[in-house]
N, C-alpha and C positions, 0 to 999 in steps of 0.2 A: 527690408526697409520700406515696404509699403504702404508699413502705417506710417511713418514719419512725416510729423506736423511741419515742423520746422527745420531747418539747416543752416549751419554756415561753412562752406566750402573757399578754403583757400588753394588754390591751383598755380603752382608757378616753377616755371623752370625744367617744363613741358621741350625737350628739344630732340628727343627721340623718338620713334616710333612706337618702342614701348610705352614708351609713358604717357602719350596719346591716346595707345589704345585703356591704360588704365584709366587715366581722367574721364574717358568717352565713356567709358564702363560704370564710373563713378553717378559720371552725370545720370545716365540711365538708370542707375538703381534710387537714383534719389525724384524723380520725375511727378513722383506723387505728393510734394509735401507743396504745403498752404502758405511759408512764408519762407524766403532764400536769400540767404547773404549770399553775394559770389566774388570774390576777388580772384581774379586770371592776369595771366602775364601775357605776353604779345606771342603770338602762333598757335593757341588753343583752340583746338577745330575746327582749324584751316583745312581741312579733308574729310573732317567726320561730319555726320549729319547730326542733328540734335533732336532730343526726343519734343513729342510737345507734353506741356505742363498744362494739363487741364486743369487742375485744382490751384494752381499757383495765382495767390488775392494779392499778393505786394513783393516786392522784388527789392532788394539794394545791391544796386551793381557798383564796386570799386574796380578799377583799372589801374594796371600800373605798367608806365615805360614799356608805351608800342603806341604806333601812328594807327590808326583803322578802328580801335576800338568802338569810333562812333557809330561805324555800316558796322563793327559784330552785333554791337546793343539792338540797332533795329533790327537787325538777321533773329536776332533770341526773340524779339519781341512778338517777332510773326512765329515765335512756337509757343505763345501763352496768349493764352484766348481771351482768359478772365482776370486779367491781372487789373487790379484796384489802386493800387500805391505803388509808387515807380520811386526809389531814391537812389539818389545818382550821386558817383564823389570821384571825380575823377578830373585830369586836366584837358581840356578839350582845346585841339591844334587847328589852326587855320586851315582851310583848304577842303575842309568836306562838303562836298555837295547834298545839302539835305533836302532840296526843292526836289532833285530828282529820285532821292527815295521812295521806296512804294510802302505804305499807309499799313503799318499791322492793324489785324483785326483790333486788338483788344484798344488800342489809342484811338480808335472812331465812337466804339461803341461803350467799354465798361471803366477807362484808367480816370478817374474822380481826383485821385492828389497825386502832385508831382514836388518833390523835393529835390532840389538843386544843389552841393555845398563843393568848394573848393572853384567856387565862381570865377572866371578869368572874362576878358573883354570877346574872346571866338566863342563863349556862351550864346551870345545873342541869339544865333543862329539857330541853335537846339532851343531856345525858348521859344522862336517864332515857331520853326517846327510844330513841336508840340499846342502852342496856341491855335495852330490852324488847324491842326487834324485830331486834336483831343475834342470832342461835340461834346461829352458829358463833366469836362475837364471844371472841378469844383474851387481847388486849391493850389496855390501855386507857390511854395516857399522855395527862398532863394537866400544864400548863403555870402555874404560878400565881405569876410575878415582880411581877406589880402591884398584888398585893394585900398589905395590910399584915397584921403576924404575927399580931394576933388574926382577921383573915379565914379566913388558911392555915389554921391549926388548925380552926376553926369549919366552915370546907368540906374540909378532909380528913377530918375524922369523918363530916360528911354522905354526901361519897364511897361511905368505906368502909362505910358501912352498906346503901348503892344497892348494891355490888357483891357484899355477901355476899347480898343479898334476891334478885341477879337470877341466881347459878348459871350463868350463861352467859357471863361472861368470867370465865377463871383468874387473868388476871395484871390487877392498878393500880399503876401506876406515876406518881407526885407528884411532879412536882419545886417545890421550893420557891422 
């Protein structure tokens, strides 16, 4: 699996030891490829280490049903050095502390677009996030279908006010 460009890895229901050590295995033999769907369920590599992803330019991470996903996503993110596009779809829970997270390499130096979908109002936080510590951060699409139209309005002004403050991404792009 070496040469393997692309992937999409679904992982779920991970609740043994074996089946940890195969995902971990999984994850390992696929550590080379350039672009990675990954859907994971809540307890996935809670004990293993992860390989890093040198070659990995764009990521889509789906999460399902488990609180923490947000510290995994940063946890993987400081094992991809060069990742370019980051899409995200997952529901994000009150309560994660993202000021005190520690900055992956790759979101200072190389991640250009960031796609947001299944938008909730505890997004904000992971938007600021990202706006402050993405420096070369170009794109920023955000997905907002489930929110009702005085929300849309209400967090697209919010938005646009985060991204004129932070000078580091050019382009937002809303969809409603």
């Amino acid at each position: 699996m070496k040469s393997l460009e692309k992937a999409h890895i679904s992982i779920c229901g991970c609740d043994t030891i074996d089946s940890q050590t195969i995902a971990t295995h999984l994850i390992l033999g696929i550590c080379n490829v350039r672009s990675l769907r990954l859907t994971i369920d809540e307890g996935i590599f809670r004990t293993s280490r992860l390989p890093i992803f040198y070659n990995l330019i764009e990521l889509k991470f789906l999460g399902h049903g488990f609180n923490g996903r947000e510290t995994w996503l940063v946890e993987f993110l400081h094992c991809v050095f060069n990742l370019k596009t980051l899409i995200l779809n997952f529901s994000v829970v009150a309560g994660t502390q993202w000021k005190v997270l520690e900055v992956p390499f790759c979101l200072s130096f190389h991640l250009k677009e960031i796609e947001i979908s299944c938008f909730n109002t505890h997004i904000i936080e992971i938007v600021i996030y990202f706006l402050d510590n993405a420096m070369i951060l170009e794109k920023l699409i955000i997905t907002m279908d489930t929110l009702t139209v005085t929300q849309k309005k209400k967090t697209r002004n919010q938005l646009l006010q985060l991204v004129k403050s932070s000078k580091k991404c050019l382009k937002l792009v809303v969809i409603l």
